[in-house]
N, C-alpha and C positions, 0 to 999 in steps of 0.2 A: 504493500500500500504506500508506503513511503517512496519508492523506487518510481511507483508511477506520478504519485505528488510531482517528486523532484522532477521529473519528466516533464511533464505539465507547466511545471514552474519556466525549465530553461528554453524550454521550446521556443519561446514567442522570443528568445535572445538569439536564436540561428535563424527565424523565417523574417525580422523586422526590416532585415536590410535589405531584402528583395525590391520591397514597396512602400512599407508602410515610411522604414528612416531612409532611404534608398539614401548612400550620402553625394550622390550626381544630382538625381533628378530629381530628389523633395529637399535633400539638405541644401546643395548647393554648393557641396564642397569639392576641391581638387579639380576643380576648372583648367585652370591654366594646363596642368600635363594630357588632362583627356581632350580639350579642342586641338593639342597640340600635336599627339602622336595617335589620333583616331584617324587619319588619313587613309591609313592600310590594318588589316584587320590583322596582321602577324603584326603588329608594334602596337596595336590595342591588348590582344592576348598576352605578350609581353609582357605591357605593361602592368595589366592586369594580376596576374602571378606575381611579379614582383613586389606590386604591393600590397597582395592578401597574404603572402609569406613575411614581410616587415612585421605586418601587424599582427599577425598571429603571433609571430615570436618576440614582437614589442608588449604587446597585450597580457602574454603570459607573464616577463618576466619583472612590469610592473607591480603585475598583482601581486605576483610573490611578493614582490620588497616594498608593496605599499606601506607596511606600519614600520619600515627602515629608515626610506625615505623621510627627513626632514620637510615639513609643510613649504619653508621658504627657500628652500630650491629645487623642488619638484620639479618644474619646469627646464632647468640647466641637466637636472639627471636623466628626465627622460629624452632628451635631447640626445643626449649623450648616446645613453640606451639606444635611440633610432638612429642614430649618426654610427654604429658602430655594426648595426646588423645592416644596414644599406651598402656599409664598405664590404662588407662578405659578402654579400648577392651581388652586388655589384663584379667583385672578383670572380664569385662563381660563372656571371653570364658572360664575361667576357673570355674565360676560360673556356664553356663549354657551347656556346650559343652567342659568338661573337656577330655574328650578320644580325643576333635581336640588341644587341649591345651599339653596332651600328644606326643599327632604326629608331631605337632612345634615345643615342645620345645623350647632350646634356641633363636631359630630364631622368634618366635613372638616377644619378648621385642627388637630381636634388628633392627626390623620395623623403629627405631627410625633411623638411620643410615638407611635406604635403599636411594639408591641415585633415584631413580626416586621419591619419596615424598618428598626430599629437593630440586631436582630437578625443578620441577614443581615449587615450591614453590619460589622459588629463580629465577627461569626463565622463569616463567610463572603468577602466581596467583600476585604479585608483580609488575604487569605493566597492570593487565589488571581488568576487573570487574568481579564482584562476578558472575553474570548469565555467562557470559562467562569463569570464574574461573570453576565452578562448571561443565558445559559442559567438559573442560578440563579434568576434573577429573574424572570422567563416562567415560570418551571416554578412558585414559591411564588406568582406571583399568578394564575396559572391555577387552582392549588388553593384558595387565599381565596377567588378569584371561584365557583368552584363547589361549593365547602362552603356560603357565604354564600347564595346563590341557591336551594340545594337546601331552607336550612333558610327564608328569605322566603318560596317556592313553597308549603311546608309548612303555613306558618303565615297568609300567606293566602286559599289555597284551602279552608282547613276552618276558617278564625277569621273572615274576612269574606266567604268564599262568593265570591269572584271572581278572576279571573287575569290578571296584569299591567292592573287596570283594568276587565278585561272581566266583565261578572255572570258567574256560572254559576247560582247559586243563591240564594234569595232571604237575606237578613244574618238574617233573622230566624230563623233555621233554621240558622244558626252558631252554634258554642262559642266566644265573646269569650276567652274564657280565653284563647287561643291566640296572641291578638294581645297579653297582659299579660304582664309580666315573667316568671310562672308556667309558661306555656305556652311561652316562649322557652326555660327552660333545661329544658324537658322533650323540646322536639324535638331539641334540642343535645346532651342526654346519648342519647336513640337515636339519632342520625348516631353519636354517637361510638363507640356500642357496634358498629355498622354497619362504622363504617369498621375497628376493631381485629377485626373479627371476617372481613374481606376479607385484610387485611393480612396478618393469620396464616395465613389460607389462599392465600396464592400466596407467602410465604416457605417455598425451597425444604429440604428438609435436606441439610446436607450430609456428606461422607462421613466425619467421625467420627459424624456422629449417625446415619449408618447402619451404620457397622461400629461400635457403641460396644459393643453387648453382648458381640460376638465377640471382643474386644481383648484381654480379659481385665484391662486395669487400672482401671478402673473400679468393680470389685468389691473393688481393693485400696483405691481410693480412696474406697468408701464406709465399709468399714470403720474408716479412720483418722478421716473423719468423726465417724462413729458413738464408735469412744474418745474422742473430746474432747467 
């Protein structure tokens, strides 16, 4: 019975980030690397993994050492903390997936600065536990990776006419637009409209907001309202 509690309990910390916190397209975070290297869908997936592995192994090892950690420099440590797992992946890809280390570029190292892994980290991993940290962290890079992907596939397939590499159609019969800064935050702002308009429809009401007319205070409360 406990086991399934506990289940129940973490769950909504691994599915939040799909949709409900999505941290692209409801939060609004980590803009700059996603308009920048959604171009091609290998430097989206890229990027994607490299920063759901920062944050899982940031996420974790905050939690551990949240009650170590000092209040007034939390922020220098966790710094620290993502400045030093970014230098590892970063060596990793370049070791073993240099052509993805190519298509990053700058943007890999500066992982360290993305605001949803200080994010988390700072308002998240730091108040809560490691199994629940970690859930966190799967759940927000699940959602970058597939916000990120949805809007490279996007931009891609109708800006260079091909998918993951492969032709579809010839480039010259594409809108470039789509691959230029222009086209980026136009597919970005419809994801986003996409996603807040998903959102709101599987948020449920609940039972004031379905007995709220019958309550009758409500009517008092809008009149006071209304006097001021």
């Amino acid at each position: 019975m406990n086991n399934a509690t506990e289940k129940e309990r973490l769950l909504p910390e691994l599915t939040k980030g799909f949709l409900k916190e999505n941290p692209v397209l409801r939060l609004v975070l980590g803009t700059c690397p996603t308009l920048a290297v959604s171009t091609t869908i290998t430097g989206a997936l890229g990027m994607g993994a490299a920063v759901t592995l920062v944050l899982l192994c940031s996420n974790a090892i905050v939690s551990a050492l949240r009650r170590a950690i000092p209040d007034k420099v939390r922020i220098p440590a966790y710094i620290t903390i993502i400045a030093t797992l970014v230098t590892a992946v970063q060596m990793l890809v370049k070791a073993f997936v240099p052509a993805v280390d190519a298509t990053l570029g700058i943007y890999l190292p500066l992982i360290t600065v993305n605001c949803i892994i200080l994010g988390r980290a700072d308002g998240y991993a730091n108040r809560h536990s490691v199994s629940a940290s970690v859930l966190d962290a799967l759940g927000m890079g699940a959602g970058f990776t597939a916000a990120i992907f949805s809007i490279a596939t996007i931009r891609e397939v109708i800006g260079a006419g091909r998918f993951a590499g492969l032709t579809l159609f010839p480039s010259a019969f594409a809108p470039l637009i789509f691959l230029l800064p222009p086209g980026g935050f136009f597919v970005y702002g419809i994801l986003i409209a996409v996603a807040n308009k998903l959102a709101r429809r599987k948020r449920k009401p609940t039972g004031q907001d379905s007995h709220c007319a019958a309550c009758g205070v409500c009517a008092g409360c809008q009149k006071g309202v209304e006097a001021i």
